[in-house]
Every structure is written in structure tokens, then in C-alpha cells.
C-alpha positions as CSV (number, residue, x, y, z in Angstrom):
1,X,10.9,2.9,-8.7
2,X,8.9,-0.5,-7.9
3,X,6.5,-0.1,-4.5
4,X,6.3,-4.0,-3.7
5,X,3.3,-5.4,-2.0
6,X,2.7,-6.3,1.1
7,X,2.0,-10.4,2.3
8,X,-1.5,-9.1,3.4
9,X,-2.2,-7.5,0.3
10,X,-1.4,-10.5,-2.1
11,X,-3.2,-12.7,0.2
12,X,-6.4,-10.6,0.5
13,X,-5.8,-9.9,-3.1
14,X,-6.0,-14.1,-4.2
15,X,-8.1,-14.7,-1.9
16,X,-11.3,-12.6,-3.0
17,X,-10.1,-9.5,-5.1
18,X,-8.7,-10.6,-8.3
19,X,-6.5,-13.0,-9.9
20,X,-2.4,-13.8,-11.1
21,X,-1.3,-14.5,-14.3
22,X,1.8,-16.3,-14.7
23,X,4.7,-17.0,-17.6
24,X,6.9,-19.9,-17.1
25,X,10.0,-21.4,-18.3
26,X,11.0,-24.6,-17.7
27,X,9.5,-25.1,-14.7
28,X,10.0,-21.7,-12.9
29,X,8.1,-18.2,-13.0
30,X,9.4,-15.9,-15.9
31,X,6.8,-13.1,-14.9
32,X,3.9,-13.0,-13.4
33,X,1.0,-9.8,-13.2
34,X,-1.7,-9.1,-10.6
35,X,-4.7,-8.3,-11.5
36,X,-7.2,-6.3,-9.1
37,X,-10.8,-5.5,-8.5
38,X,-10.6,-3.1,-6.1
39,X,-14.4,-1.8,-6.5
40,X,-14.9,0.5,-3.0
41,X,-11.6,0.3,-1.9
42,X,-10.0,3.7,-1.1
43,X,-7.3,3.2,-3.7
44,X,-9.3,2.8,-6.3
45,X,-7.5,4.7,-9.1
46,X,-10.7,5.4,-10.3
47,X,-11.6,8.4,-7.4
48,X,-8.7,10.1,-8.8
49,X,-10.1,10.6,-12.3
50,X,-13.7,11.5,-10.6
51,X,-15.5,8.2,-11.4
52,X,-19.3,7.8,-10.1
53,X,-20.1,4.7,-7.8
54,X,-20.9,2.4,-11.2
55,X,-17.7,3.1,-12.8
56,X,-15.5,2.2,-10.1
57,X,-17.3,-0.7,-9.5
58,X,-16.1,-1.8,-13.5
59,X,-12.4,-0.4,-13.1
60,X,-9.8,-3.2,-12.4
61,X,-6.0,-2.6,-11.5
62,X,-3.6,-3.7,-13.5
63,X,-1.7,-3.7,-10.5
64,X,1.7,-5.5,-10.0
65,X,4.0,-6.9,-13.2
66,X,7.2,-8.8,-11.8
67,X,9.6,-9.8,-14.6
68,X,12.3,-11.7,-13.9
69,X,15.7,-10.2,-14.8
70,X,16.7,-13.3,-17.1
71,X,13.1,-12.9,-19.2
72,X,13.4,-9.1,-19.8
73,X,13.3,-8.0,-23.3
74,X,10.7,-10.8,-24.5
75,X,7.3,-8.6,-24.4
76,X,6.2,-10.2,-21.1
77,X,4.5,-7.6,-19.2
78,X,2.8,-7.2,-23.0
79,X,1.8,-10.6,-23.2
80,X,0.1,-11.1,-19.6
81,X,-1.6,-7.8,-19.8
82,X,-3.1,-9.3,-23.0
83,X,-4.2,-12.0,-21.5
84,X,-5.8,-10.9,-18.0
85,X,-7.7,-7.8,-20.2
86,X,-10.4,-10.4,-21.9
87,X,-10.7,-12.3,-18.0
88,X,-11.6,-8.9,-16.8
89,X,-13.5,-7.8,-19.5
90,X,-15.7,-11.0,-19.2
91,X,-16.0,-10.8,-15.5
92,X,-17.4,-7.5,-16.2
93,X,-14.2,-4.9,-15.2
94,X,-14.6,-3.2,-18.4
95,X,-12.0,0.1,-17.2
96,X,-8.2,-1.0,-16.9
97,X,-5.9,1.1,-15.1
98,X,-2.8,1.2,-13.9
99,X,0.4,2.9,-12.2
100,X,4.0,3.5,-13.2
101,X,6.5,5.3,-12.2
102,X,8.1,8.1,-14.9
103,X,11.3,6.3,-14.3
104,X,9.7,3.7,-15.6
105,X,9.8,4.3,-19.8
106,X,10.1,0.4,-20.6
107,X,7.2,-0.4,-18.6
108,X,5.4,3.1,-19.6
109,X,5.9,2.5,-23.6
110,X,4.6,-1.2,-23.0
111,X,1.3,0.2,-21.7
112,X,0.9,2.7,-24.1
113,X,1.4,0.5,-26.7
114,X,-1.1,-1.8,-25.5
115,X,-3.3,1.4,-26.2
116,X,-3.4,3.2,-22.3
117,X,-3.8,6.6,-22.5
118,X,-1.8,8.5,-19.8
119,X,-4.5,10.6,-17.7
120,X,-2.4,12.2,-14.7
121,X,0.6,12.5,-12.6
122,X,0.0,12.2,-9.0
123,X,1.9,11.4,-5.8
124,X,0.8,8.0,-4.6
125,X,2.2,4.9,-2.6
126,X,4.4,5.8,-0.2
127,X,4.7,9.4,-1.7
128,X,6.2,8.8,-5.2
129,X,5.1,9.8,-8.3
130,X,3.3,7.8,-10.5
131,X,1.8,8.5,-13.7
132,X,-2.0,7.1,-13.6
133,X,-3.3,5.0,-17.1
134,X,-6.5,4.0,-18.4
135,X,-7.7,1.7,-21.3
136,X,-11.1,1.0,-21.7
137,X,-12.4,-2.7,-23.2
């Protein structure tokens, strides 16, 4: 149910398209989430709900959340979502959305309770189903 990124896409992605947030514990990565400005790129989730040129240049991605199997269960994904929303918002992203898999109910139920609204279902990455969420700052 979880489409991993590519080497190129991270790099491209710290390099000049967004930014990580990471949890640690002692010493090591707990969870970490990757956040995304993906302005005129083609995958901008923000074409598939008919956005003008101005609103997808203020949507970002709340793209990736990795959390490691012996942190589950202590509201990570909550917590770094949290966090990266008020970076975005002040860097002027002011639309989050993201993608997850209807397989996915933990990671669904965590977004909607961070107050995403579920707009679609559509066949995305490399063809599965995802179901597309938006929260506005």
C-alpha cells in the first residue's frame, strides 16, 4: 500500500522543493515526513481538483510519512504533520494535500483528524488507488 520514492526524487526534493521533518529517539529516526512544493509540476494534486495557475502555486504535498515499526501507535505522523503545516503556511503554501491508500485507515483517520477533508478517489502512482485530501491553513 506504500509507493516509496525514488533516490532522484528525495534528492531533487531537499535540494530545492521542500523540506523533512524528523522524530528521533535516542539517537536514531523514529519517523520522519516529506514535505513538498511541487508548484508546476505535473503531479501536482492540485490539477486533479481543477486548481487555477495561483492555487497550485500555494498547494504543498504532504507527501511521504515513514514510521518506524517500533514508534507506531505514538501519534507520529500526527505530530510531524503538525509541525511542517505552520513552515508551509509561513512560506506561503497555504493548501495541504495529500495521498493514501484506502488500505490505509490508520494513516487515513490520522489525516482526517487533523481536519483533511477527503475530495476524491483516483488511480495514481504506479496505478493504485489513492484517496486524494485537502486541508486548507
Amino acid at each position: 500500500i506504500f509507493v516509496a520514492d525514488d533516490q532522484t526524487f528525495v534528492k531533487n526534493h531537499i535540494e530545492k522543493e521542500g523540506f523533512i521533518a524528523v522524530a528521533g529517539h535516542e539517537k536514531k529516526i523514529a519517523a520522519f515526513l516529506i514535505v513538498r512544493f511541487p508548484e508546476d509540476s505535473e503531479d501536482n494534486l492540485g490539477l486533479d481538483l481543477g486548481f487555477d495557475e495561483e492555487a497550485l502555486n500555494r498547494v504543498n504535498h504532504m507527501e511521504s510519512v515513514i514510521v518506524m515499526e517500533a514508534h507506531r501507535g505514538n501519534q507520529l505522523q500526527q505530530k510531524l504533520i503538525e509541525f511542517a503545516e505552520p513552515i508551509a503556511k509561513a512560506m506561503g503554501y497555504t493548501t495541504c494535500m495529500a495521498t493514501v491508500s484506502p488500505d490505509n485507515p490508520y494513516s487515513l483517520n490520522n489525516f482526517l483528524e487533523l481536519g483533511y477533508e477527503e475530495m476524491l478517489r483516483k488511480i495514481k502512482y504506479d496505478d493504485v488507488e489513492r484517496i486524494i485530501l485537502i486541508k486548507n491553513l
